[in-house]
N, C-alpha and C positions, 0 to 999 in steps of 0.2 A: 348864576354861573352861566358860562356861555352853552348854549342849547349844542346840543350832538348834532353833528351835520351830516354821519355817517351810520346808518343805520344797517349794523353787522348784519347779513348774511337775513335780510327779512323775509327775502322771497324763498329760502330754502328750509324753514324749521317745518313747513308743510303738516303732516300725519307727525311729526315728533311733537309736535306742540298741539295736538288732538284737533288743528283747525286752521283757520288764515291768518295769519296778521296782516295787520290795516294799518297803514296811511295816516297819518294824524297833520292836518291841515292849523298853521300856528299862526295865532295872532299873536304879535309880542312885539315890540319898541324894535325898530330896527337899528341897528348896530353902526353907526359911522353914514347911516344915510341919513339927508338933507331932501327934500325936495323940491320945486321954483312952483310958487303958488301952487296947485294944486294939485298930484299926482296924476300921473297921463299912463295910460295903458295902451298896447293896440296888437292884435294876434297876430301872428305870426306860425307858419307850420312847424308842427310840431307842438311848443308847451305856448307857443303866443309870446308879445312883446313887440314894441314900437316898431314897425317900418313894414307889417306886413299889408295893410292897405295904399301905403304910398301915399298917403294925403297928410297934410300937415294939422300940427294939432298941439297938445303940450308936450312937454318935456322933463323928463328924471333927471334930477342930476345929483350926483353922490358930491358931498364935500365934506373932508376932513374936519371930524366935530369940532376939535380943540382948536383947529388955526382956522379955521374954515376955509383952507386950502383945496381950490379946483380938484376932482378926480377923474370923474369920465360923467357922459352926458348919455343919455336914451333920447333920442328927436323922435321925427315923425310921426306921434302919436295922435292920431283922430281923434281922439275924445280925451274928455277931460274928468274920469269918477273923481269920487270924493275920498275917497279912502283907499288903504291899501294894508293887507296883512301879508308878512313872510311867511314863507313855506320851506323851511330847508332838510324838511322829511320824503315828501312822494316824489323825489327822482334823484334821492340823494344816490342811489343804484347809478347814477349815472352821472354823479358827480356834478351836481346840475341844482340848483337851487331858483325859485321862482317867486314873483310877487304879485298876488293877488288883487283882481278887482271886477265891479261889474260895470259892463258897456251899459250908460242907460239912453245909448242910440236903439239897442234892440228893446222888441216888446218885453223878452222875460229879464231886462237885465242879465245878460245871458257872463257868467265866468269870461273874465280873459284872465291869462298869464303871462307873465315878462319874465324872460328867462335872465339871471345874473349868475355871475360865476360861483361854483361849487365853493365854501371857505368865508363867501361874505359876510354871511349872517353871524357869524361865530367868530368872527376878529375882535381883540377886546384889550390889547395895546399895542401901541406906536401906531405908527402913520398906516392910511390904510392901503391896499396892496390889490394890485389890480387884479390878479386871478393865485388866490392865497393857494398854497400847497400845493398848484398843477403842474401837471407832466408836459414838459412839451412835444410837442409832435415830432421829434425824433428819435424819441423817447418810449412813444407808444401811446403818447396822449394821455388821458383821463381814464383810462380803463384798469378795471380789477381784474384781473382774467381767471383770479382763484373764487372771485365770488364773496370775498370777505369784508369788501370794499374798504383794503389798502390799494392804492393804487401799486400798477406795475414798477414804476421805477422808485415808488420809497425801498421797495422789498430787491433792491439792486444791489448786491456788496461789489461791485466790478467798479460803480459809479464814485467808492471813497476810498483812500489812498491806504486804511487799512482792514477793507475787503468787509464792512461792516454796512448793513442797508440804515438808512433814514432818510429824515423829510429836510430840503431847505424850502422854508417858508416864503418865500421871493418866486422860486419855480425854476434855480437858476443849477442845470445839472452837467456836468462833462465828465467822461469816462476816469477815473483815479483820482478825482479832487481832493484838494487838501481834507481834512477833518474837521477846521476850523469853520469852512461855510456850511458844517451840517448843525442845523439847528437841534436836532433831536435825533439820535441812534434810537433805531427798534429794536432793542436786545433787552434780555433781564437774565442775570445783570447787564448794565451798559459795558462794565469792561471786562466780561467774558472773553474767556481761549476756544469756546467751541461755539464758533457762529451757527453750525448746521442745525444744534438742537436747541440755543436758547435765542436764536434772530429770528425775522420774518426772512421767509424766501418762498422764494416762487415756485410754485406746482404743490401748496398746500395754502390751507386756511388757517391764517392766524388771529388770536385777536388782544388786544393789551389792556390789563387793570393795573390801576397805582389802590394800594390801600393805606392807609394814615390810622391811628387810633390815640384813642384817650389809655392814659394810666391803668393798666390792666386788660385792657380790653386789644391788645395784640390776638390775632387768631394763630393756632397753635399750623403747625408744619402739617402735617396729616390733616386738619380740616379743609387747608388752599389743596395740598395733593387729591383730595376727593373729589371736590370741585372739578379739576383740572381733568381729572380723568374719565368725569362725563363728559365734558368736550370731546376728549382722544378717541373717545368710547361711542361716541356719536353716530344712528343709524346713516347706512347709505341712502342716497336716492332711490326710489322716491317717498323713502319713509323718514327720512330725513337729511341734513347738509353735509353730510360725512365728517370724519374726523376733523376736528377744529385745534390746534394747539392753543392753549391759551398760557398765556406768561404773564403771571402776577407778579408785581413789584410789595411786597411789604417792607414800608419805607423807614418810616418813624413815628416816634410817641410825639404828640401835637402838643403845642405849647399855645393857649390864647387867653389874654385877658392876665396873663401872669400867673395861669394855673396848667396844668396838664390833665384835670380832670375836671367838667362839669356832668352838673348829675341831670339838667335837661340839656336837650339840643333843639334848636327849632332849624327847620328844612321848612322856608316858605316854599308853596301854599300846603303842605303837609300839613303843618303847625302854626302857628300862630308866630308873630315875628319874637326874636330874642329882648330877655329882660336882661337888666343888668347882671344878674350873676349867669347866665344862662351862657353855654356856647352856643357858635351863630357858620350851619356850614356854609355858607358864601363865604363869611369872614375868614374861615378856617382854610377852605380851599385857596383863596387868594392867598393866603400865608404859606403853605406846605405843599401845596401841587407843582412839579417840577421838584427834581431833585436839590440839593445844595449847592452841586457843583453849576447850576444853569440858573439859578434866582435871578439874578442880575441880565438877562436878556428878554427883553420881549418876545420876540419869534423865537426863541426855545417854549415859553409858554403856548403861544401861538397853535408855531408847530407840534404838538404833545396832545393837545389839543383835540387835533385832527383824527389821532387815533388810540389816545389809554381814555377807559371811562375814567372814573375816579369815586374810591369807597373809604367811608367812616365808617369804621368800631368805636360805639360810642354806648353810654350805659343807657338814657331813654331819650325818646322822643317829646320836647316840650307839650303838655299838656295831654298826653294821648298815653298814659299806662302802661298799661303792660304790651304796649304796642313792642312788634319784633324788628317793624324794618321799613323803608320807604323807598320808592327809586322814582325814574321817570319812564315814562313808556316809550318807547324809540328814543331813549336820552340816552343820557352818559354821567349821570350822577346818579348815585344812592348810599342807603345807610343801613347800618345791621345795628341795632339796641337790643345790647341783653340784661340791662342792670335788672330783668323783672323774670329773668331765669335762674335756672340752676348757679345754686353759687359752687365756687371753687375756691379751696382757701382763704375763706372769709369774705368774698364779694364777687355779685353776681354777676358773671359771664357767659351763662350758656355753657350747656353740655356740649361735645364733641357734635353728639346729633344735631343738637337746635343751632349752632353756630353753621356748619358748612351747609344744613338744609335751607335757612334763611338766606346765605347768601348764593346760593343758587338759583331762589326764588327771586330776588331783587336784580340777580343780574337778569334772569330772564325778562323782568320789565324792561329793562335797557333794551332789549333785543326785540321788542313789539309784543310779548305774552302777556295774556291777561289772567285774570282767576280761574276761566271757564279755558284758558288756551288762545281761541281766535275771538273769545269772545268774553262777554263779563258775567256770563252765568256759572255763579259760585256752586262748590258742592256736589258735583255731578257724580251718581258712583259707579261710573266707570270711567273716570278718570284717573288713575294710575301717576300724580304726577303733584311736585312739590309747587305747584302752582296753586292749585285746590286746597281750599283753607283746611280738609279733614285730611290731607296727605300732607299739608308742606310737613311734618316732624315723621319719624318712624313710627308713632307711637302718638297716642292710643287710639286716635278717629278713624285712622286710616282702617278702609273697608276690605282688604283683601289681605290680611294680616302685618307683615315685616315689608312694605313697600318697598321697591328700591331709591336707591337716591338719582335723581331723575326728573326728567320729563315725558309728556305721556307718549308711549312705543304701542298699547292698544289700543284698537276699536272693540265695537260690538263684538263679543264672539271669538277674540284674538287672544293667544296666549301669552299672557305676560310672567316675565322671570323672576323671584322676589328675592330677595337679599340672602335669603340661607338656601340659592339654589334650585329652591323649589319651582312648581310652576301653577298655575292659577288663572284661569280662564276669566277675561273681562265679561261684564254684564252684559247677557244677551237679551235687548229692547224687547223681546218677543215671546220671551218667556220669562218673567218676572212674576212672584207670586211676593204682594204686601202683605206687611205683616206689622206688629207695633211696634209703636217709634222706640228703639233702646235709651237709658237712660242716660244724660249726661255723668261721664265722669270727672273729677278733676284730674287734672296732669300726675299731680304728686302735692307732694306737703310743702314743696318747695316753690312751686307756681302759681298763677291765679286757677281757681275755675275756672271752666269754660262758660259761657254763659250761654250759648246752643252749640250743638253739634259744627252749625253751617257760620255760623257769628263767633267765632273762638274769641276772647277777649284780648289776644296777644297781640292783634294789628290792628294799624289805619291806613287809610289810603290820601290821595293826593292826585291833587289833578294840575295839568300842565301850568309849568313847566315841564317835567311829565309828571306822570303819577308816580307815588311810592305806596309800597304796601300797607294800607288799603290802597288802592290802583289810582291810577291819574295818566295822561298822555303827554306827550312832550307841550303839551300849552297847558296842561296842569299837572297838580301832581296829588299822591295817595298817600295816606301813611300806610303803607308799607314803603315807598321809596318818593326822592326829590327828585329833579329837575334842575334845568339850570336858572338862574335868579333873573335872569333878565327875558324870559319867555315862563308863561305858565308850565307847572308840572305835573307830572301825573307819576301815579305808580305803584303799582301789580305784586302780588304775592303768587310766585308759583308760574309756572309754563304757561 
């Protein structure tokens, strides 16, 4: 799938996600690039790229893979590396996407970066487009100014002739434009009467999921509402990004291979690639992402693209058990599998708890969290937060009884608020007294055992494209969550 080029609101989940998120640096097949004998780099201020030495040297050139149609050219490049990986994670903040290489004129082979426009990495039909999804500078340029990174003028309803924000994919925007050159409305629904509460708009954070599911596995209204209302519910600065509105699309029951239900799913590199009976989500997504009424355009996929992740309800993860869910780390794909939970009128779907804590956890991989928060150390018990493999469920590992549903709000020594109101002081480093390990329980008679407290047998992870739960980064992925197919994945269980 095409890699996330916009990675929501990274620099602000801070103290709410108990740590940093990082950067994930992607090697993966680049997308609609070509380049003339041998890849040419050269710094330039700022992120680097050809022309800031002023000496001549090689030269990038993009050409349209299918026609091999000229696109635009990089000159002046002084040196000539051997290689080169995308990067369209650490300045996606800025709309800015960059390709990697080493100068081997310095001693240490020292990083240079070539800066290309935000959108290029992640174009993946029709012809390719010179600065995909940008604001022009009369417009306000490339800038998110809520931090959510939609740009300012998708989040514009003044800009379409019925008061409605989205993206045209081209970059081509004039005050009341027809509706026909909008590639993709940011609203859910798209033909919505109340723009104010279900669009993007500006002087708030928003952010967009499309969800899909197999036969039975629709998530129920109150599990997306709980979701949603930890977003809304979201600490301020600087304990965390403040209120995020988030608009879930639940779209349709998936139709592949001539069935609506498979009982595995493989999410490369989560899983292993699809067998014949097997569903396959690259396959899936090319088929159902985009609504019905937009199939038939390129740049509605394109653009859509640029800002809904996209999530499967599906029963299991090919080859991986009782695994719950996969995503990618800084991506924009992942998957919820509950065929190895609670059933519900005769087939297993996850209880209300295991269904919206799961995907909370999954989306937080999309958003840069890992198992540990900033980091991938699993299990922490003062961790507070459905990232951590003994909290992502309400029930039974979690350490401080009824958790809430969440990411983590304490530190050492800070009070956290638990689901029935109560309050509960996080683990103070400094006075801890060990004691013997308690005994693994099983979930229920319904579930697998667990098989350690810290190793619950419900997930796997994956590594970029990003990871899914178990974790992975946008150049791999985890089973817990997938990635996109044409960049490694990675992906995270849990804040």
């Amino acid at each position: 799938m095409e890699t996330r080029r916009r990675r929501l609101l990274e620099k602000s989940f801070g103290r709410w996600s108990a740590g940093k998120t990082r950067s994930v640096l992607m090697a993966a097949a680049l997308l609609g690039l070509a380049v003339a004998t041998q890849p040419a780099h050269a710094q330039t201020p700022g992120y680097g790229g050809c022309g800031g030495y002023g000496g001549s040297g090689g030269t990038i050139r993009q050409l349209d893979k299918s026609t091999g149609v000229f696109v635009r050219e990089i000159t002046r490049c002084q040196f000539k590396p051997g290689g080169m990986s995308d990067d369209p994670a650490s300045f996606a903040s800025e709309f800015k996407e960059v390709l990697w290489t080493k100068d081997p004129n310095t001693f240490a082979n020292q990083l240079e970066a070539i800066e290309i426009p935000g959108g290029t990495l992640g174009q993946r039909l029709g012809p390719p487009v010179q600065s995909p999804g940008s604001c022009p500078s009369s417009f306000g340029g490339n800038v998110s100014t809520d931090g959510d990174g939609l740009l300012d003028c998708w989040k514009r309803g003044d800009l379409w002739s019925d008061g409605k924000p989205g993206i045209n994919y081209a970059g081509n925007y004039a005050v009341g434009s027809p509706i026909a050159n909008r590639d993709v409305v940011l609203c859910v629904p798209a033909n919505t009467t109340n723009i104010p509460a279900d669009c993007a708009r500006p002087g708030r954070k928003d952010a967009f999921l499309e969800i899909d599911y197999m036969q039975f596995h629709s998530p129920t209204d109150a599990a997306v509402m709980a979701v949603k209302n930890v977003f809304l519910n979201a600490p301020n600065p600087p304990g965390g990004p403040g209120p995020i509105t988030l608009h879930v699309l639940v779209d349709e029951q998936i139709t592949y291979k001539g069935s609506s239900h498979q009982n595995n799913l493989a999410f490369v590199p989560c899983t292993g690639p699809a067998g014949a009976v097997d569903g396959d989500y690259d396959g899936i997504k090319a088929l159902h992402f985009r609504t019905t009424t937009t199939r038939a355009s390129a740049n509605a996929l394109n653009a859509k693209a640029l800002a809904f992740r996209y999530a499967l309800f599906v029963h299991n993860l090919l080859g991986l058990g009782s695994t719950s869910g996969c995503a990618e780390i800084g991506g924009n794909d992942l998957v919820v599998a509950m065929g190895s939970f609670t059933s519900v009128n005769g087939h297993n779907i996850g209880s209300p708890d295991e269904v919206q804590s799961t995907l909370l956890h999954e989306f937080g991989h999309t958003v840069g969290l890992r198992h540990g928060g900033g980091d991938n150390v699993n299990c922490k018990p003062n961790q507070v937060s459905v990232m951590n493999y003994t909290n992502q469920f309400s029930k039974p590992l979690n350490k401080v009884g009824q958790r809430p549903l969440d990411y983590s709000r304490g530190q050492f020594g800070e009070t956290v608020v638990l689901l029935d109101g109560s309050a509960a002081v996080a683990l103070d480093k400094n006075h801890l007294q060990e004691g013997p390990t308690p005994p693994v329980r099983p979930r229920s008679s319904s579930t697998p055992t667990l098989s350690s407290p810290c190793r619950p047998a419900r997930r796997a992870s994956r590594s970029t494209r990003s990871s899914r739960s178990t974790s992975v980064s946008p150049t791999t992925r985890s089973p817990s969550f997938p990635t996109g197919s044409s960049s490694p994945r990675t992906s995270t269980s849990g804040w």
